[in-house]
C-alpha positions as CSV (number, residue, x, y, z in Angstrom):
1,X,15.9,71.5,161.8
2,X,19.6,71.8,161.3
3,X,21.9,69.5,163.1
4,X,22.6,70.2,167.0
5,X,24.5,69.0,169.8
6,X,22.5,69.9,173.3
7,X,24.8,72.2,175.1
8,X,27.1,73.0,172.5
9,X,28.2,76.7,172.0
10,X,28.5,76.6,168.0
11,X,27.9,74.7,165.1
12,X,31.9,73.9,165.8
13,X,31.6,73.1,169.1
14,X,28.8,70.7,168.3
15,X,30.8,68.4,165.6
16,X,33.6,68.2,167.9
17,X,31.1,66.5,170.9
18,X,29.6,64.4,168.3
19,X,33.4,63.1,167.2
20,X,34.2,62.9,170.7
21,X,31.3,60.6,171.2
22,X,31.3,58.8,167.8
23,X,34.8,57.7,169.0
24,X,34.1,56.9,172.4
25,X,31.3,54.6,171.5
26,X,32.9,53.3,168.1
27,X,30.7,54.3,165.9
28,X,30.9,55.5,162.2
29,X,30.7,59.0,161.3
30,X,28.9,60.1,158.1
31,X,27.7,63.0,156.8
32,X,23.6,61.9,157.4
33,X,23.0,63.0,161.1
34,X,20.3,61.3,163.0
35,X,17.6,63.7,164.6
36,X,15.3,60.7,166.0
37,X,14.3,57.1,166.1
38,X,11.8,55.1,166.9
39,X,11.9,51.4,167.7
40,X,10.2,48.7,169.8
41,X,11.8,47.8,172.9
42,X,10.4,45.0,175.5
43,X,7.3,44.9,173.4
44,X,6.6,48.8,173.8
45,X,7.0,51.9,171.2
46,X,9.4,54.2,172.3
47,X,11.1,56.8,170.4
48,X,14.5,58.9,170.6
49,X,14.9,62.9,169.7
50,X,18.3,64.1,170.0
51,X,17.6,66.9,172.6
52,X,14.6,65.6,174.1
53,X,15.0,63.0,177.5
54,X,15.8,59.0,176.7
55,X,12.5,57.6,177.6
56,X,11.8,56.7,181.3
57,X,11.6,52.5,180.5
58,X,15.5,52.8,180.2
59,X,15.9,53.8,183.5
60,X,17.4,57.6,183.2
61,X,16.3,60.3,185.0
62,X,16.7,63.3,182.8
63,X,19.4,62.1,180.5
64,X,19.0,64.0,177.6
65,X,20.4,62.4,174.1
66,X,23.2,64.0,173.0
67,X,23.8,62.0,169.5
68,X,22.4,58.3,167.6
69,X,24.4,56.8,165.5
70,X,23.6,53.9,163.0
71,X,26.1,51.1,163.2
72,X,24.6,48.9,161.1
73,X,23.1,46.2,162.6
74,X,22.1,48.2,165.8
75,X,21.8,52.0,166.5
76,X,23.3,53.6,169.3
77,X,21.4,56.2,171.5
78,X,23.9,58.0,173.1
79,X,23.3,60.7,176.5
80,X,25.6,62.1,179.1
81,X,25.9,58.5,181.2
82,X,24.8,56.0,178.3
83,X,27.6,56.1,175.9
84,X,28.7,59.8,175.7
85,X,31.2,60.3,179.2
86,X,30.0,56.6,180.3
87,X,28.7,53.4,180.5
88,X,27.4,51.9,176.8
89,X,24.9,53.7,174.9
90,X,20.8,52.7,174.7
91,X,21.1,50.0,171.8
92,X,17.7,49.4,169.3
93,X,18.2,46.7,167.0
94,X,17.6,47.6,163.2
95,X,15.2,44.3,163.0
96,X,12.6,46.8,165.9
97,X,13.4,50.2,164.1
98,X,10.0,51.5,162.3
99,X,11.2,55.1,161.6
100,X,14.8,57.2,161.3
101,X,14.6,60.9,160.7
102,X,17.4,62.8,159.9
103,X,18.6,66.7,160.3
């Protein structure tokens, strides 16, 4: 799958949100794009897809993940109200990551 921004209206568009958020949420930019992870969090599997909802245990009603980002020690999950327009993005420790896939 080629890399994607929900809602945006080009491949343009799309790297412009995902600047706009990188930089909003202080996170590094590289050319690797993150598609999905999956980590443990409170002792359960849960997994992120860019496009897909942030799983219910974080307390989002459909919030759909806009953009992850690795920032070295941590990820950072990032949807409309955790991390992207608001509030700090879903954090997974590296230590509880099993799997990263990438666009």
């Amino acid at each position: 799958m080629s890399f994607f921004v929900p809602s945006a209206e080009s491949q343009d568009h799309a790297e412009s949100i995902y600047l706009a958020i990188a930089k909003h949420v202080d996170a590094p930019v590289n050319d690797s794009r993150i598609e999905s992870l999956t980590w443990e969090h409170e002792g359960q599997e849960v997994m992120a897809k860019v496009g897909d909802k942030l799983p219910a245990c974080f307390g989002t009603d459909d919030e759909v993940i806009l953009a992850i980002f690795d920032c070295g020690d941590v990820y950072k999950v990032c949807t409309p109200n955790r991390g992207a327009v608001c509030f700090d993005p879903v954090l997974a420790s590296r230590t509880y990551v099993s799997s990263v896939d990438f666009f």
